[in-house]
One Martini backbone bead per residue (centre of mass of N, CA, C, O) as a GRO file, in nm:
protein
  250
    1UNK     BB    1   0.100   0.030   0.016
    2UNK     BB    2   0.044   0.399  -0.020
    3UNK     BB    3   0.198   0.621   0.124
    4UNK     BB    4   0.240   0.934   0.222
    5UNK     BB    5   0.438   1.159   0.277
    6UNK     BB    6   0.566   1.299   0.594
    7UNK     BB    7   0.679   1.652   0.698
    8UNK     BB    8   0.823   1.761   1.031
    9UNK     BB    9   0.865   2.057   1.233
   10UNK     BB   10   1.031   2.069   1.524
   11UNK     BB   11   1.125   2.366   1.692
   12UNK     BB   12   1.037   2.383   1.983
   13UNK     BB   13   1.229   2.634   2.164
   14UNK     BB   14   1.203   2.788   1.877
   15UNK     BB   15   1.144   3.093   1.755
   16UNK     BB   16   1.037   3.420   1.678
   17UNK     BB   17   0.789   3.583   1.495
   18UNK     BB   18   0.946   3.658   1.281
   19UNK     BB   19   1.101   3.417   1.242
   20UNK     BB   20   0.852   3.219   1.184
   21UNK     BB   21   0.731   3.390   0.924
   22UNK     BB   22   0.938   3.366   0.741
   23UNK     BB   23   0.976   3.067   0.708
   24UNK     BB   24   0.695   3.069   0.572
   25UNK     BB   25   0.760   3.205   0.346
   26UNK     BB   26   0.998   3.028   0.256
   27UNK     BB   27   0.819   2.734   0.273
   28UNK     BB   28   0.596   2.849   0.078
   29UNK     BB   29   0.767   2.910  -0.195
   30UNK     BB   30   0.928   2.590  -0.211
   31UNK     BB   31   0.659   2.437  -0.251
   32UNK     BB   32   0.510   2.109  -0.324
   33UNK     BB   33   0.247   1.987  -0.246
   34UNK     BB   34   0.256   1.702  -0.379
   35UNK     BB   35   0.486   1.587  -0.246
   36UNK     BB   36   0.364   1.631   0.044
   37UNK     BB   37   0.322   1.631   0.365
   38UNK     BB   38   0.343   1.921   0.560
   39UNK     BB   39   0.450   2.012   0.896
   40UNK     BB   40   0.424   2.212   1.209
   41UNK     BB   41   0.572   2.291   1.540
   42UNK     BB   42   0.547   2.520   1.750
   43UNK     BB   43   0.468   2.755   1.980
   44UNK     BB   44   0.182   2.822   2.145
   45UNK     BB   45   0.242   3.137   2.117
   46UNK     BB   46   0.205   3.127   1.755
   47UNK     BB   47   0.002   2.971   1.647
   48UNK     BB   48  -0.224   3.179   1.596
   49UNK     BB   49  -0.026   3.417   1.443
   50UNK     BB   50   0.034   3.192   1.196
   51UNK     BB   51  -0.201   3.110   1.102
   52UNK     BB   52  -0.346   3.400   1.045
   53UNK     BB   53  -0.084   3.503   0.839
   54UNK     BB   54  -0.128   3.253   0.661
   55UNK     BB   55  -0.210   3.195   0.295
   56UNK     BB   56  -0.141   2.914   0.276
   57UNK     BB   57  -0.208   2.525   0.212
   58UNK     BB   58   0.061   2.368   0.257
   59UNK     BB   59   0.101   2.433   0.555
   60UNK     BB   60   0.057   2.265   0.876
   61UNK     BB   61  -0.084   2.314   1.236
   62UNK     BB   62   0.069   2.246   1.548
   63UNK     BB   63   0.149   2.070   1.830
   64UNK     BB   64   0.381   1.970   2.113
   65UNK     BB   65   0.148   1.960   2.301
   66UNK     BB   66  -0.093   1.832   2.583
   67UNK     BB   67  -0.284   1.768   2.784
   68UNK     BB   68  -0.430   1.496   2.996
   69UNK     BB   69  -0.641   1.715   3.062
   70UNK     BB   70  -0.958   1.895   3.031
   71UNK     BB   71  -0.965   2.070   3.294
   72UNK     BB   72  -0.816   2.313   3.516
   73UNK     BB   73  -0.595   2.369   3.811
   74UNK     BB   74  -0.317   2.361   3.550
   75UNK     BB   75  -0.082   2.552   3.571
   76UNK     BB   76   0.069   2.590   3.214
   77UNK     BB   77  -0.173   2.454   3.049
   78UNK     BB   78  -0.285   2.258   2.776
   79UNK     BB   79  -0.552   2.190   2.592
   80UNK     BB   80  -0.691   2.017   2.332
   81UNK     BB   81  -0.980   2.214   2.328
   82UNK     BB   82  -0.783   2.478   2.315
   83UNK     BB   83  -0.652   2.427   2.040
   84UNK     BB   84  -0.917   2.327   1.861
   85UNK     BB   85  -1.037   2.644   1.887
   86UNK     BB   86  -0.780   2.718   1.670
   87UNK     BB   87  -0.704   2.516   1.454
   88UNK     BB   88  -0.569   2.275   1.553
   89UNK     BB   89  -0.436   1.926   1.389
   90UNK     BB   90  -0.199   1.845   1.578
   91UNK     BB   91  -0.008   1.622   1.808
   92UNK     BB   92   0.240   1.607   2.003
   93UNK     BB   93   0.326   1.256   2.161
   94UNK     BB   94   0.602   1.179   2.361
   95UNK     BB   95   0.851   1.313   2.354
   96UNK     BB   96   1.164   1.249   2.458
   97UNK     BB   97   1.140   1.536   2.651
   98UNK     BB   98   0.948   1.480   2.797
   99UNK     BB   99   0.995   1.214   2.934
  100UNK     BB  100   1.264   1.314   3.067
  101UNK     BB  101   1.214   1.585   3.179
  102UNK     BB  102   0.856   1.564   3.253
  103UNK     BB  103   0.754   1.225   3.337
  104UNK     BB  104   0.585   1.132   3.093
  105UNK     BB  105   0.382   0.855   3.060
  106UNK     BB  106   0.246   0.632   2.940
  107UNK     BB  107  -0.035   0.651   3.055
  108UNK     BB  108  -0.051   0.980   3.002
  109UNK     BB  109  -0.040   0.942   2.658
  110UNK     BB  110  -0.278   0.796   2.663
  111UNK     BB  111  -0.458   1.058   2.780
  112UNK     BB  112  -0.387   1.252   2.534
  113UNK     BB  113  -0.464   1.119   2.305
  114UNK     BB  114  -0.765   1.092   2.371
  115UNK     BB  115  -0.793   1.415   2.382
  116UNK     BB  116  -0.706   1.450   2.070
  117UNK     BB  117  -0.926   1.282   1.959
  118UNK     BB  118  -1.192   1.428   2.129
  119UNK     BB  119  -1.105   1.682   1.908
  120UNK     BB  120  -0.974   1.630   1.615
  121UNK     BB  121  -0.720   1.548   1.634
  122UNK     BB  122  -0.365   1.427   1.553
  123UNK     BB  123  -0.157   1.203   1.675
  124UNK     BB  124   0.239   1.223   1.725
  125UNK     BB  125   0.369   0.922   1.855
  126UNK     BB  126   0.614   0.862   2.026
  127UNK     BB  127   0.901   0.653   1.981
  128UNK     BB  128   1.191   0.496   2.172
  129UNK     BB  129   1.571   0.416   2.271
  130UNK     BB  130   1.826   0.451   2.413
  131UNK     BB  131   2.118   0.363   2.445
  132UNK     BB  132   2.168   0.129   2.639
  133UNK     BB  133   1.916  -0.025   2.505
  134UNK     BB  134   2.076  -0.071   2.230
  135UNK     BB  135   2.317  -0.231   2.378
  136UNK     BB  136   2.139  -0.454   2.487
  137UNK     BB  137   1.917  -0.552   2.297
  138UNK     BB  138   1.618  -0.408   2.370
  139UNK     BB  139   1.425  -0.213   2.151
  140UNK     BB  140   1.174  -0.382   2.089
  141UNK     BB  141   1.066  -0.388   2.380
  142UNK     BB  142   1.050  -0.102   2.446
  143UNK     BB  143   0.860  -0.009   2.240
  144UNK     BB  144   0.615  -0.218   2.282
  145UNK     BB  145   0.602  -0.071   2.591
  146UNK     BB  146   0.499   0.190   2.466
  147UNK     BB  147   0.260   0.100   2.287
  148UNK     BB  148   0.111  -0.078   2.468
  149UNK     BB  149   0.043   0.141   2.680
  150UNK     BB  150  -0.065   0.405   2.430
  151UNK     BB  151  -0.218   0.260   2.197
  152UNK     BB  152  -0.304  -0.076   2.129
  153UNK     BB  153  -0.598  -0.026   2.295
  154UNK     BB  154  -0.757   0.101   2.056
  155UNK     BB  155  -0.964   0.152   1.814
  156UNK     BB  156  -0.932   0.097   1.532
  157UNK     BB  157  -1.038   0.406   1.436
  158UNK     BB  158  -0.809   0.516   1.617
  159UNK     BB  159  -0.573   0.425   1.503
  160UNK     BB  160  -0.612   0.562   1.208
  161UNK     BB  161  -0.546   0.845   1.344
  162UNK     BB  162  -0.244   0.764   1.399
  163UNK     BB  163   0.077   0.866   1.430
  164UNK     BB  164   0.425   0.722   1.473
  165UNK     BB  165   0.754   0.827   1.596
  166UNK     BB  166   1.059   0.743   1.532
  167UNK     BB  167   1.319   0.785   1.817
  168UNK     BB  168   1.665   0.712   1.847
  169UNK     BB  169   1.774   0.880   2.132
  170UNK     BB  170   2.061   0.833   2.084
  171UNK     BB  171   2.087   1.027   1.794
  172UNK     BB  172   2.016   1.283   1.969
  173UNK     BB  173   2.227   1.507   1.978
  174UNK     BB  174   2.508   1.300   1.970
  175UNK     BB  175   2.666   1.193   1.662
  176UNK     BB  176   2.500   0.995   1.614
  177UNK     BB  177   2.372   0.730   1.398
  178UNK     BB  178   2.158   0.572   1.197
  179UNK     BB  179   2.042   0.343   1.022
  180UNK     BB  180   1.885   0.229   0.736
  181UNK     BB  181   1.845  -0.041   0.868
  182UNK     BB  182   1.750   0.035   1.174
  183UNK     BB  183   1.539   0.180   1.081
  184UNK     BB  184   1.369  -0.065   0.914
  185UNK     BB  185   1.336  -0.217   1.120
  186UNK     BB  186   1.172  -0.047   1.366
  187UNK     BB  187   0.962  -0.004   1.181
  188UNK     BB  188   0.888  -0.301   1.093
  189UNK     BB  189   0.818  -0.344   1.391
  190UNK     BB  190   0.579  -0.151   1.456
  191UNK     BB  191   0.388  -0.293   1.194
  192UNK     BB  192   0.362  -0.543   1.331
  193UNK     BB  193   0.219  -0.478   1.616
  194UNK     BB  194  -0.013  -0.344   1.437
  195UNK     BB  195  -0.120  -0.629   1.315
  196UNK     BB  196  -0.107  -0.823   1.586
  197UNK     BB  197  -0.347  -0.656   1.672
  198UNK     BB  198  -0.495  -0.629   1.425
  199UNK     BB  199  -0.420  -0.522   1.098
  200UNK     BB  200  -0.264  -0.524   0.865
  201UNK     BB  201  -0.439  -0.325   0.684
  202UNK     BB  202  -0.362  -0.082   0.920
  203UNK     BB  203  -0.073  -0.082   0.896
  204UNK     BB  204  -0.055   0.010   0.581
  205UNK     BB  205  -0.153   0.321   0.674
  206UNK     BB  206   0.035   0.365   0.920
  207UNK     BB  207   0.249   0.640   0.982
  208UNK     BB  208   0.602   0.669   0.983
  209UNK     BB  209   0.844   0.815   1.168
  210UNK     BB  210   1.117   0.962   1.159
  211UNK     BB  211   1.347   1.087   1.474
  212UNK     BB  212   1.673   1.101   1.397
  213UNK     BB  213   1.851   1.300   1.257
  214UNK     BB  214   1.735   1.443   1.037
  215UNK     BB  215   1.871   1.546   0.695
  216UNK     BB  216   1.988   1.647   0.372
  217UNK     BB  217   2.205   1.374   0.377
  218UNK     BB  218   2.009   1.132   0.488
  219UNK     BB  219   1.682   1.157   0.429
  220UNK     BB  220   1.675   0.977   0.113
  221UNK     BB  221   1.771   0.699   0.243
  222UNK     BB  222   1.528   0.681   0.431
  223UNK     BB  223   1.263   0.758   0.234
  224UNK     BB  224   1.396   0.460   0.065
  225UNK     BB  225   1.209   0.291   0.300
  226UNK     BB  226   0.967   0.098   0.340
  227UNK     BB  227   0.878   0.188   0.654
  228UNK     BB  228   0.917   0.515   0.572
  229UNK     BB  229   0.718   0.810   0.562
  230UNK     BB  230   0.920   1.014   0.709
  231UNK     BB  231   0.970   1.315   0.905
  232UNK     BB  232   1.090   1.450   1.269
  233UNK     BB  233   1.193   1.740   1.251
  234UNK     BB  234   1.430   1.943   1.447
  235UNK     BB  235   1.673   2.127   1.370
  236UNK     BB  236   1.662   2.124   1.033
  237UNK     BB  237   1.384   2.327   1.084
  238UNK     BB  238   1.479   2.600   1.116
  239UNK     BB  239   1.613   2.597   0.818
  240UNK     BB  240   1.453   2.626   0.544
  241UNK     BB  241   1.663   2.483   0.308
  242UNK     BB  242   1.659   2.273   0.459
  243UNK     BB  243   1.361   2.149   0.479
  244UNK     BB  244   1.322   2.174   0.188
  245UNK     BB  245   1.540   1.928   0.125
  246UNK     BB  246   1.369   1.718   0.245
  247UNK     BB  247   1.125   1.712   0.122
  248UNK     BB  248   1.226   1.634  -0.121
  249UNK     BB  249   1.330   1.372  -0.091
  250UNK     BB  250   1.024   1.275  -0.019
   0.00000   0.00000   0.00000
């Protein structure tokens, strides 16, 4: 099956408003769109000034996390509620700098993820393991058990709306780098469990998506393994014509 590729930017906590919206016009000017689909996924803060401000039809745009509750005395948090009210459709869920910094848990982003679906968002579920795990070969076994605990509970239906994000920690501004049979070695065995869970016929639908330092000199030979879907950018994506050259990639 021909899954479209998806190429996403994950800013994290960079760029400000004026230097968000420049990107945005250099990266709408030189977008084919039929190319694969873009998301973009700023700071909180910026969301609404630039989806405001974009008048182009090619880049869509997410958010980098959401609250696990849906309301309530939750001090700095964002509910899926209220970015669904400002018109965003993406939200990344479990990014392994949440599970690091923020704690994370397994059952929290099954919590997120819920909220992001009972509004109406897509979510771009990400999952991976450290460097320790990968060195003791025990890496299928440790995404088995974070698909385990926070997507593969969910109804056909509900699976079929949500993006996958394999992210190799170790490979994560560390200088180390995955192969391309590394990445589909581990794409192709999420893919697996969620067809031992569910049916091949919806494993070969549901986009998986590299998130490991995936860069314009790497990005075309990852983009040519039979289940890497495309790429959730991070440094790389700061910069519009790295990002344009990974697009293109794809």
């Amino acid at each position: 099956m021909s899954r479209r590729k998806i190429v996403a930017g994950n800013w994290k906590m960079n760029l400000e408003l004026e230097e968000a919206a420049q990107w945005l016009s250099d990266v709408d000017a030189g977008l084919n769109s039929d190319q694969c689909d873009v998301l973009v996924f700023p700071s909180f803060i910026l969301l609404p000034d630039l989806m405001d401000v974009y008048e182009g039809e090619q880049i869509l745009f997410g958010a980098q996390n959401c609250s696990h509750k849906e309301s309530g005395a939750y001090t700095g948090e964002v509910s899926a509620a209220q970015l669904a009210s400002v018109g965003v459709e993406y939200v990344i869920i479990g990014h392994s700098e949440r599970r690091e910094h923020f704690g994370e848990t397994n059952q929290m982003l099954k919590e997120k993820i819920q909220q992001a679906l009972k509004n109406g968002m897509t979510p771009v579920f990400c999952c991976g393991e450290p460097l320790q795990v990968r060195e003791e070969g025990k890496q299928q076994e440790y995404v088995k058990k974070q698909l385990t605990e926070s997507v593969l509970g969910f109804s056909v239906a509900a699976m079929a709306e949500i993006i996958i994000a394999y992210e190799p920690v170790w490979a994560i501004g560390t200088g180390l780098n995955a192969t391309t049979e590394q990445a589909q070695e581990m794409h192709a065995f999420i893919r697996s469990e969620i067809a031992a869970k569910y049916s091949n016929e919806l494993a070969q639908q549901i986009p998986i998506l590299y998130g490991g330092s995936c860069k314009p000199d790497n990005a075309k030979e990852l983009f040519t393994c039979n289940d890497v879907d495309g790429g959730l950018i991070g440094g790389a994506s700061l910069n519009a014509k790295d990002f344009l050259a990974i697009v293109q990639s794809a």
